[in-house]
C-alpha positions as CSV (number, residue, x, y, z in Angstrom):
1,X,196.5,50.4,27.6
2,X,194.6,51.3,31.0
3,X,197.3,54.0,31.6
4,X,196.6,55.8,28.3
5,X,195.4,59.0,28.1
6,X,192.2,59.1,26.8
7,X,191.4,61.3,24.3
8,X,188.3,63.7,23.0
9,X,188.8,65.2,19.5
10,X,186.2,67.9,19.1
11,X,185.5,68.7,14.9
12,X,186.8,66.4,12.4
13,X,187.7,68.6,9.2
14,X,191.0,68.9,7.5
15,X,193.2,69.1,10.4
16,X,191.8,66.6,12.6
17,X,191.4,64.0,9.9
18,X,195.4,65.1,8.8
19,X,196.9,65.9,11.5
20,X,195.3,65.5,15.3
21,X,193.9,62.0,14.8
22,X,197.0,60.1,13.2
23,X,199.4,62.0,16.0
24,X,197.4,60.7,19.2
25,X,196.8,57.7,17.5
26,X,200.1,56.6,16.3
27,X,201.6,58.4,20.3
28,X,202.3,55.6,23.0
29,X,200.4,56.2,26.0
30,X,197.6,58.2,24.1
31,X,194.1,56.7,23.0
32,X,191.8,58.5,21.0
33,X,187.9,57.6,22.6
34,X,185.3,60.0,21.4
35,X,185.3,62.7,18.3
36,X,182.5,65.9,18.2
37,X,181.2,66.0,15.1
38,X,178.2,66.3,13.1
39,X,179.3,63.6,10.6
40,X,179.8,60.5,12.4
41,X,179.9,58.0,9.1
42,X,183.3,60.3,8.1
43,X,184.6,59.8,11.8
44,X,183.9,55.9,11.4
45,X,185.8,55.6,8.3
46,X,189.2,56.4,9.5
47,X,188.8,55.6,13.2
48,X,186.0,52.9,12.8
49,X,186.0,52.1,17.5
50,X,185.8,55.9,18.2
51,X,182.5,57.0,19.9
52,X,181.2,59.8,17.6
53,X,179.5,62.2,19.9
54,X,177.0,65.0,17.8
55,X,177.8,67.9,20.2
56,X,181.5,69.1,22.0
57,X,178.7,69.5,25.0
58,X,178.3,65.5,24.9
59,X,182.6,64.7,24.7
60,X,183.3,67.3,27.4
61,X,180.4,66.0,29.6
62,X,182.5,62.5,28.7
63,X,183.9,61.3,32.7
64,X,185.8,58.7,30.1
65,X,188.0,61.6,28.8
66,X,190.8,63.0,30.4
67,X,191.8,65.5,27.6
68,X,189.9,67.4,24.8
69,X,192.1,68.8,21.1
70,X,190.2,71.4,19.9
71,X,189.8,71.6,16.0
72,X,187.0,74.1,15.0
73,X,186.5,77.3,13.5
74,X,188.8,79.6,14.9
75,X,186.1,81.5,16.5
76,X,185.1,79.1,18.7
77,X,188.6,78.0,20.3
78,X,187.9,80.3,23.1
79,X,184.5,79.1,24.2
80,X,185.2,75.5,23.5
81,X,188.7,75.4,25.9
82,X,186.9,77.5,28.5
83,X,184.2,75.0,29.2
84,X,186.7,72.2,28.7
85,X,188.7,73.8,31.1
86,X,185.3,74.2,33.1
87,X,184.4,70.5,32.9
88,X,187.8,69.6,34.3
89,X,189.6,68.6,31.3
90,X,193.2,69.3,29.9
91,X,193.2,71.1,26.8
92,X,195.4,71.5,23.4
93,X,193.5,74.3,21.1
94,X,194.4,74.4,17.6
95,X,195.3,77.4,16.3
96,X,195.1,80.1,16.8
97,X,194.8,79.8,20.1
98,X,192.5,82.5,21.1
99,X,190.7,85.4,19.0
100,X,192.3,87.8,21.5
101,X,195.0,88.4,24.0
102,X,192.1,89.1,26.6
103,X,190.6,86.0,25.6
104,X,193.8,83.8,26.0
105,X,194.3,85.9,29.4
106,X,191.0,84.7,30.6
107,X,192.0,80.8,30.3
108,X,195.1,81.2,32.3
109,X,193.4,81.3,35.8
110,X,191.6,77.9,35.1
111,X,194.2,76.3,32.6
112,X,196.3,76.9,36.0
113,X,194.4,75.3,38.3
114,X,194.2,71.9,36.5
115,X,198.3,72.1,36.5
116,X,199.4,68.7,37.9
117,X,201.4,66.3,37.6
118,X,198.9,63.8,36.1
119,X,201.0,64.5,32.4
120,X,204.3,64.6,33.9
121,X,203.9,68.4,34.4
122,X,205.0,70.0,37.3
């Protein structure tokens, strides 16, 4: 699946394990490579050929991943997408999205300029 797109899950609680995990690995075309989290044997036990990274600094940092889901504490959605969005990567944030409608605001400018038509978006 060379063509996949590769995938960065940052946090693995409740909703990751649930929810963002099974969906990108159960979606044609999508390939979950790398998970942030601090507890890599609970990572391993579900998704046993995922790299478990210990910080989101180390995934986004990742040249191997071409998109990062964000699942953390609401309170750091905004800082996680902006340097994901930073680091050149496409995003999907939990939510909620942002903390703030300044803070959502701020992502559009560089959320904008990664717009291609690399995910069939035009």
């Amino acid at each position: 699946m060379s063509d996949a797109i590769r995938v960065g899950l940052v946090g693995f609680g409740y909703a990751s394990k649930t929810f963002h995990a099974p969906l990108i690995g159960g979606t044609p075309g999508m390939a979950l490579k790398a998970v942030a989290s601090s507890d890599a044997d609970k990572v391993h036990a579900d998704w046993p050929g995922v790299k478990v990274m210990s910080t989101p600094g180390d995934l986004l940092d990742d040249p191997d991943i071409d998109l990062v889901v964000i699942a953390t504490p609401n309170d750091t959605h905004f800082p996680l997408a902006k340097a994901a969005l930073e680091a050149g990567k496409h995003v999907v944030v939990d939510k909620p999205f942002t903390m703030t409608l300044s803070q959502a605001r701020e992502l559009e400018k560089p959320g904008e300029a990664l717009r291609s038509d690399t995910f069939g978006v035009s």
